[in-house]
ZAKOLDREN-582662 format. One record per residue: residue in one letter; y, z, x of N, C-alpha, C in turn. Coordinates in Angstrom, 3 decimals, padded with zeros to 6 digits. Layout:
N
 vexnu      n_v      n_w      n_u     ca_v     ca_w     ca_u      c_v      c_w      c_u
     A        Y        Z        X        Y        Z        X        Y        Z        X
...
***
This chain:
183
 vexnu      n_v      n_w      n_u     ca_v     ca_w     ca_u      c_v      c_w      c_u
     X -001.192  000.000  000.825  000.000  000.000  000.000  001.249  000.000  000.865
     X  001.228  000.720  001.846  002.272  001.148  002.806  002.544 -000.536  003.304
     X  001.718 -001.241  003.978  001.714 -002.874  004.348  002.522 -003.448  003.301
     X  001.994 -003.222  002.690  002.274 -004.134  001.451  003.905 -004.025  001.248
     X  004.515 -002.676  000.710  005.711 -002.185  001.000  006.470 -002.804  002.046
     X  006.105 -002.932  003.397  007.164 -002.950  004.078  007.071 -004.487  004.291
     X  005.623 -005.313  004.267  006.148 -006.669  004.368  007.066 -007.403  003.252
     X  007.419 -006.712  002.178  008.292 -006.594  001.036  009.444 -006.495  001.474
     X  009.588 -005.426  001.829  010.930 -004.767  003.115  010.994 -005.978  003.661
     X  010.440 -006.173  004.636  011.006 -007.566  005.371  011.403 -008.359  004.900
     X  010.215 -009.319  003.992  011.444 -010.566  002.955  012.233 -010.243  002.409
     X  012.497 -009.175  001.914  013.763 -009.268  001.141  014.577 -009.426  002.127
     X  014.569 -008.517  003.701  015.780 -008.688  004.903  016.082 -010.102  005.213
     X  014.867 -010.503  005.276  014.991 -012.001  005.778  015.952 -012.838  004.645
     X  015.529 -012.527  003.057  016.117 -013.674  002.626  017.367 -013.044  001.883
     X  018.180 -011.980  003.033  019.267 -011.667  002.298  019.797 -010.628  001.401
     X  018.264 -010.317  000.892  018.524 -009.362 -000.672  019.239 -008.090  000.035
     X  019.048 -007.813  000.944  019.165 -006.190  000.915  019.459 -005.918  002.833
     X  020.452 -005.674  003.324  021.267 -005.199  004.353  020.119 -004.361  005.120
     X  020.782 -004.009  006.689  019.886 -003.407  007.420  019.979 -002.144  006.744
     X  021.424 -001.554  006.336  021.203  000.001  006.185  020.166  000.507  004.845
     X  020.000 -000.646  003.740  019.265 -000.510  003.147  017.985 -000.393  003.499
     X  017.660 -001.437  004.132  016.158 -001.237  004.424  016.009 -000.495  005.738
     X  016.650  000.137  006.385  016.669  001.812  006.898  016.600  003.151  006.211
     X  017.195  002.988  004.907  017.394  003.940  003.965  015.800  003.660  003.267
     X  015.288  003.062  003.108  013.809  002.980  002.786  012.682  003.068  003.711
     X  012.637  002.394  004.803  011.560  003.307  005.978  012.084  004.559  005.864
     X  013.165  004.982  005.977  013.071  006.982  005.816  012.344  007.380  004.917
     X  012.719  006.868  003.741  012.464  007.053  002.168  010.502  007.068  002.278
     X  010.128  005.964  003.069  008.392  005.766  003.120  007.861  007.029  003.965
     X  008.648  007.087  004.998  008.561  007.992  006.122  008.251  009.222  005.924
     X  009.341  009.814  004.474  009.806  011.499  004.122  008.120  010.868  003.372
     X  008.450  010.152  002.410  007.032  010.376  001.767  005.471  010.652  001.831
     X  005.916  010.037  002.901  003.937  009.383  003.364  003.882  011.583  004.368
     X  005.388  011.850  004.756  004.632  013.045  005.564  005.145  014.333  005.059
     X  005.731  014.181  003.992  005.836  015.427  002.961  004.994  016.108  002.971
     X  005.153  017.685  003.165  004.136  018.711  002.730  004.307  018.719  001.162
     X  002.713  019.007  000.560  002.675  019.359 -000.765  002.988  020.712 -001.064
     X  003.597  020.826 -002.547  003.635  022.246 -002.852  002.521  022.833 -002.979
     X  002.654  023.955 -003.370  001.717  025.034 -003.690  001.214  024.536 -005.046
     X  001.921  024.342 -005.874  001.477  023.546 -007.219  000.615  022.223 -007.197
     X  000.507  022.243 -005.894 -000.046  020.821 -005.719 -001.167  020.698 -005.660
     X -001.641  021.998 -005.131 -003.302  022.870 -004.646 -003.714  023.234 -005.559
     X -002.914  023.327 -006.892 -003.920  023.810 -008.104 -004.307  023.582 -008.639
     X -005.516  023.885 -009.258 -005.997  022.995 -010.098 -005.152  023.095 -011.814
     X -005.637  024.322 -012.355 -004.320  024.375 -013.483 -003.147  024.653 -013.080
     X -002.051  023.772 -013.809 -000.739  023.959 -013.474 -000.049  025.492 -014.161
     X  000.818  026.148 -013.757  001.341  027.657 -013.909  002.178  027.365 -015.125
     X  002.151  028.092 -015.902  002.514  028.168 -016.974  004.044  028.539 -016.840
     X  005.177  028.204 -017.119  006.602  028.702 -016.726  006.613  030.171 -017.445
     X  006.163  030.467 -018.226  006.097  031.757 -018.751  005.342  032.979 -017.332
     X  004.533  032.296 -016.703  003.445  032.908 -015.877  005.214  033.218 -014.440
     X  005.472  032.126 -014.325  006.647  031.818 -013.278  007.584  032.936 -013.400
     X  007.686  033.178 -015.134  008.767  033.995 -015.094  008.702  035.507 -014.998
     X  007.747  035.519 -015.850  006.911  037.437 -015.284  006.750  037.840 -013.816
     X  006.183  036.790 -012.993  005.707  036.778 -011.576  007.698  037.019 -011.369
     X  008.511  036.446 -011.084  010.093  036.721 -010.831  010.298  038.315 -011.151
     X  010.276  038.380 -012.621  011.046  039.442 -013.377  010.216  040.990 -012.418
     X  008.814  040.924 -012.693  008.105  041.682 -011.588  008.273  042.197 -009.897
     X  008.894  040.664 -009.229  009.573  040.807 -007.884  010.941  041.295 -007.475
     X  011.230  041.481 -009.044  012.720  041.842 -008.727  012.090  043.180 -009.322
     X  012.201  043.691 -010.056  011.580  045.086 -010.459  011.150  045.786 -009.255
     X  009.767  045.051 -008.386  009.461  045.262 -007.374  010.606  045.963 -006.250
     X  011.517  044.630 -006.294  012.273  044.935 -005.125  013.689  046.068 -005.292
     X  013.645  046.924 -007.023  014.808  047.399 -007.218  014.079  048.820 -006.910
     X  012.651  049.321 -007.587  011.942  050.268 -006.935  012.171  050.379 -005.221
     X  011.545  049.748 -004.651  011.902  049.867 -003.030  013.101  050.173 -003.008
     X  014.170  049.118 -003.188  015.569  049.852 -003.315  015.864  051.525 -003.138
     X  015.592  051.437 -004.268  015.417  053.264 -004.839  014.938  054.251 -004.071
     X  013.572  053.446 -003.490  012.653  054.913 -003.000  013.497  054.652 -001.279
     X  013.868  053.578 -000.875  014.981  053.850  000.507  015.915  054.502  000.398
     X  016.651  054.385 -000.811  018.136  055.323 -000.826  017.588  056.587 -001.483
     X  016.645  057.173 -001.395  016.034  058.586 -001.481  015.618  059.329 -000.395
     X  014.727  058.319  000.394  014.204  058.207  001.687  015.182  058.754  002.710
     X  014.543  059.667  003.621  015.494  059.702  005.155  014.973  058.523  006.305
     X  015.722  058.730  006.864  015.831  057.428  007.766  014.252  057.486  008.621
     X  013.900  058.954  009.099  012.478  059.236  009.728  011.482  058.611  008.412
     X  011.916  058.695  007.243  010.700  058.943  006.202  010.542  057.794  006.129
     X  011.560  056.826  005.977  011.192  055.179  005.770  010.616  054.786  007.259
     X  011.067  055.124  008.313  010.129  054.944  009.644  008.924  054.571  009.371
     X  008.397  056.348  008.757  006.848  056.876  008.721  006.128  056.035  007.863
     X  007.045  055.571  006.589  006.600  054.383  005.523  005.931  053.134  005.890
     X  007.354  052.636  006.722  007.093  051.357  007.131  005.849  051.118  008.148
     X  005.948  052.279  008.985  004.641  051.820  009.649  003.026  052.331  009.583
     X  003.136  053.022  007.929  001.958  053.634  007.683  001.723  052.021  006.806
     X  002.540  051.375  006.333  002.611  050.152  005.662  001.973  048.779  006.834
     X  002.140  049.010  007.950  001.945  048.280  008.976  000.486  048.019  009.506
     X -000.187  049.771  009.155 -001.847  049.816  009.904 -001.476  050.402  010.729
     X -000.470  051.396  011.138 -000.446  052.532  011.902 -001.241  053.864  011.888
     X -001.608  054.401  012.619 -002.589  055.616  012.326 -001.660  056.713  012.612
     X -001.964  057.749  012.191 -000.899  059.439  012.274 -000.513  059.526  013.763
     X -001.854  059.627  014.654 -001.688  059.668  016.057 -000.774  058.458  016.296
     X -000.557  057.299  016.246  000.231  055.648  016.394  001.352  056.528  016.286
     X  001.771  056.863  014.900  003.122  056.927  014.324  003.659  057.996  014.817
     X  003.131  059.703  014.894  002.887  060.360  015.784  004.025  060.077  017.042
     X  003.196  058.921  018.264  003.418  059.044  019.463  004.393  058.749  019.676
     X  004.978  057.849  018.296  006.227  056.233  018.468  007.483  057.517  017.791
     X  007.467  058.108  016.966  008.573  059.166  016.501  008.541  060.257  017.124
     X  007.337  061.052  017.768  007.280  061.920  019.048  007.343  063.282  018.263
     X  006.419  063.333  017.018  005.811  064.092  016.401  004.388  064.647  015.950
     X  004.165  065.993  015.621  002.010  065.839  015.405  001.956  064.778  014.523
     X  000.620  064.709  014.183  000.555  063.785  013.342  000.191  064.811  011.714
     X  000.155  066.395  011.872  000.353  067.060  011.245  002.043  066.553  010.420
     X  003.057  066.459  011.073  004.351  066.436  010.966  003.932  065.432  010.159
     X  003.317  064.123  010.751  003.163  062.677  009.712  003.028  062.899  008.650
     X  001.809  063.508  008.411  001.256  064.181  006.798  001.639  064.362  006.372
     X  002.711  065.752  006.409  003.493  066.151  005.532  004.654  065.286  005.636
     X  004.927  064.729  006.230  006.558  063.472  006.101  005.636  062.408  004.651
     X  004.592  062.348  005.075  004.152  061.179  003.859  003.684  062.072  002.795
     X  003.557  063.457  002.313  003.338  063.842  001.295  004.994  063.985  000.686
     X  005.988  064.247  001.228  007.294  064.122  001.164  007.539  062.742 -000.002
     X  007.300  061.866  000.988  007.168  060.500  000.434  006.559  060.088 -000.633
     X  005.115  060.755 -001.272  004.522  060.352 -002.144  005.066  060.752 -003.206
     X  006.049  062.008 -002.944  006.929  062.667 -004.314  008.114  061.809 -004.638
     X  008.611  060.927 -003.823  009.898  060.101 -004.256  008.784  058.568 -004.558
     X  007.637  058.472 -004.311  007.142  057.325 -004.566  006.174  057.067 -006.261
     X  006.458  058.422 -006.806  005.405  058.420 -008.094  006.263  056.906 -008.851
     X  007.003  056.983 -008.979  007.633  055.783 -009.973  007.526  054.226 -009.431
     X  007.279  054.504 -008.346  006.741  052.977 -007.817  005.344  052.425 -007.606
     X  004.653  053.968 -007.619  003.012  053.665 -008.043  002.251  053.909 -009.141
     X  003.277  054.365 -010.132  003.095  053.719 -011.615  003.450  052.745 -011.791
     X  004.099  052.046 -011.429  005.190  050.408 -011.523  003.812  049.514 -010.944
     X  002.915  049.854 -009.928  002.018  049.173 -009.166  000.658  049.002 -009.935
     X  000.501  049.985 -010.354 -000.529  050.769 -011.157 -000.678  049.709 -012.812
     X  000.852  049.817 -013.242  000.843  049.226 -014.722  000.086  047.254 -014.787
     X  000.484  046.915 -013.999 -000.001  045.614 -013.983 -000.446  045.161 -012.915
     X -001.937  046.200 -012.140 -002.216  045.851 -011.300 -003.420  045.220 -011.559
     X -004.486  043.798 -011.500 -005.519  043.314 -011.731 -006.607  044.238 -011.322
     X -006.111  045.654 -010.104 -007.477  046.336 -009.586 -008.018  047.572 -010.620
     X -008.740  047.738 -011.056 -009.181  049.215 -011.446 -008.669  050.327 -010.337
     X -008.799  051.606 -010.537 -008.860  052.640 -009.651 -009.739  053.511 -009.815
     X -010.459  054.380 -009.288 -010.906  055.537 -009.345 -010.023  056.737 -009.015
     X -009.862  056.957 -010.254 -008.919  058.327 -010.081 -009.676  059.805 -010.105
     X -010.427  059.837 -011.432 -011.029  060.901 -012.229 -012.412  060.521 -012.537
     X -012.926  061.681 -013.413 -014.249  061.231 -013.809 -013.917  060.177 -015.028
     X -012.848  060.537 -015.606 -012.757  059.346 -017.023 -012.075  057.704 -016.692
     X -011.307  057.824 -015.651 -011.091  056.834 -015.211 -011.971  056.198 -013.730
     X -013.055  055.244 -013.986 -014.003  054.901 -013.592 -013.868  053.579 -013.047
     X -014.021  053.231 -011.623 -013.972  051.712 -011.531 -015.053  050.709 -012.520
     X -014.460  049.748 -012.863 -015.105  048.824 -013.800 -015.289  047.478 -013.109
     X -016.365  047.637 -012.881 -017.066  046.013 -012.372 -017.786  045.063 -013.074
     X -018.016  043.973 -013.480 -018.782  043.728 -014.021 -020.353  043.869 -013.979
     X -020.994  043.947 -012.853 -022.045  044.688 -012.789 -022.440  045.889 -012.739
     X -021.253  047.068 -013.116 -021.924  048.179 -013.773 -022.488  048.165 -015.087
     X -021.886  047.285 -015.918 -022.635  047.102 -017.129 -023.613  046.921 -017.314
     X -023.699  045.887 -016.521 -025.179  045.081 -016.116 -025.872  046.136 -015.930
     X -026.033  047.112 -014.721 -027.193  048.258 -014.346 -026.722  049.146 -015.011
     X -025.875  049.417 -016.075 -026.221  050.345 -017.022 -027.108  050.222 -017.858
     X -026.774  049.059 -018.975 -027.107  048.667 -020.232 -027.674  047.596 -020.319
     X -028.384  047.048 -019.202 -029.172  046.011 -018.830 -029.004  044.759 -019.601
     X -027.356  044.714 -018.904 -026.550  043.094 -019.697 -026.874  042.437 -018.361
     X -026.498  041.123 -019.142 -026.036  039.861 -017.546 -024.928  040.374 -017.135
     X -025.667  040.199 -015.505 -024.182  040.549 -014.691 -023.213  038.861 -014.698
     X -022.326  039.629 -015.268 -021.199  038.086 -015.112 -020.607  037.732 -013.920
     X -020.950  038.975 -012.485 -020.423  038.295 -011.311 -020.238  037.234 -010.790
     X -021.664  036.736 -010.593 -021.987  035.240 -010.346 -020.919  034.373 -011.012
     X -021.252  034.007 -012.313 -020.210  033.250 -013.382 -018.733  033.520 -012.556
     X -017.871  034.917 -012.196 -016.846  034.955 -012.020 -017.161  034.218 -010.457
     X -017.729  034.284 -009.895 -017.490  033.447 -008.258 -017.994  031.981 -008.566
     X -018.754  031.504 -009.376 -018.831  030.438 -009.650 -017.553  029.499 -010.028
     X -016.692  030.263 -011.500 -015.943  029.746 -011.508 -014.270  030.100 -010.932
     X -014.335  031.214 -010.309 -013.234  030.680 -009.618 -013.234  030.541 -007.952
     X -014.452  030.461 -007.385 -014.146  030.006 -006.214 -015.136  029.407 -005.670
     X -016.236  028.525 -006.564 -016.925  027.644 -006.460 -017.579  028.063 -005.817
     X -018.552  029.315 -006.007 -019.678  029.503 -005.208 -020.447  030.037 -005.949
     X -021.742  029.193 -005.944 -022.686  029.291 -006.603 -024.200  030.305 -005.808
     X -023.671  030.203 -004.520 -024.994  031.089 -003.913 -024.614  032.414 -003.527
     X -023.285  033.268 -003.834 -023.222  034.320 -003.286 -022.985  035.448 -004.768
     X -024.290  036.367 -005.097 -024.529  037.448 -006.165 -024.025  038.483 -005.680
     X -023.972  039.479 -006.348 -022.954  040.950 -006.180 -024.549  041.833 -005.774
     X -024.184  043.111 -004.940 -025.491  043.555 -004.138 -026.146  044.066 -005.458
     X -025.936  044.063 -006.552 -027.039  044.912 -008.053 -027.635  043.197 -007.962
     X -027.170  041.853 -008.177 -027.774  041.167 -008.713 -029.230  040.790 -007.594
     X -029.092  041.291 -006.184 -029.477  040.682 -005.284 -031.295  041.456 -005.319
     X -031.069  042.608 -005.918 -032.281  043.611 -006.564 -032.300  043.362 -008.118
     X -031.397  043.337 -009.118 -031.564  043.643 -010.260 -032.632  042.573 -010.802
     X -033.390  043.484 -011.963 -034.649  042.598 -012.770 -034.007  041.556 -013.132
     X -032.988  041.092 -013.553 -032.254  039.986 -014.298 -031.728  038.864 -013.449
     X -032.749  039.140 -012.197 -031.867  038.231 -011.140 -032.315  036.583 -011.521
     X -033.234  036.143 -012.038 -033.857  034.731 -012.528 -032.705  034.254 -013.270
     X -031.949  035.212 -014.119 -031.295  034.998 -015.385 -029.861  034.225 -014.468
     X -029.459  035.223 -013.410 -027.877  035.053 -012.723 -028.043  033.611 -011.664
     X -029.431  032.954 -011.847 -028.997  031.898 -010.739 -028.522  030.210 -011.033
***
């Protein structure tokens, strides 16, 4: 197609139609095209719903007015201790780098967890993960059902269809009696 295009490009130069800067302004034009990165929308298979676009926004800003908040609460050591318990720092790490026990850490981040309750309910409300908190609040998998109440485990189905893998079962299906059923 690209051939095709530009020996087009040419006759027209040749017979006049269209100036050099024009047909400069179109090799760019082929150029940007042919080596454009695709969007992210481009990789998907269903397209995002603008409603989906706009929650995902309204959420990041919410997101980012919490943080706000819990910094201008925060002392300047406490957001330190934050940021780099946020990083994969260990007590001893953070500890050595602020030139405190890592006793001191602890309690600087139990400090922290009291100005942070409103941002890990905010995390909490529309988070896709379960938690284990309590005995009544119980992580929910789909194969606990399964080895409870001896349903199909729907794992499989969920890796099947969203990430196209058909040979990898959850460790109940890999023992469970119902394993003929999940393949």
């Amino acid at each position: 197609m690209a051939i095709d295009y530009l020996r087009q490009l040419v006759d027209d130069y040749n017979a006049g139609r269209v100036t050099l800067g024009d047909t400069l302004n179109r090799l760019n034009f082929l150029a940007w095209a042919e080596d454009k990165k695709p969007l992210p929308e481009d990789y998907m298979k269903i397209p995002r719903d603008p409603a989906e676009i706009l929650i995902e926004e309204e959420r990041a800003i919410a997101l980012r007015e919490h943080l706000v908040n819990l910094r201008n609460k925060l002392s300047k050591e406490n957001w330190k201790v934050l940021v780099m318990v946020v990083r994969g720092k260990t007590y001893a790490e953070i500890g050595d780098a602020l030139g405190i026990s890592h006793q001191a850490v602890s309690k600087r981040l139990l400090t922290i967890r009291k100005y942070a309750e409103g941002l890990q309910e905010f995390l909490r409300r529309d988070s896709p993960i379960y938690e284990a908190g309590t005995p009544m609040v119980k992580v929910c998998y789909p194969m606990d059902a399964a080895m409870k109440n001896l349903r199909k485990c729907r794992m499989p189905e969920y890796m099947a269809e969203c990430f196209d893998d058909t040979n990898t079962r959850c460790c109940y299906c890999e023992k469970c009696r119902r394993n003929k059923d999940n393949r």
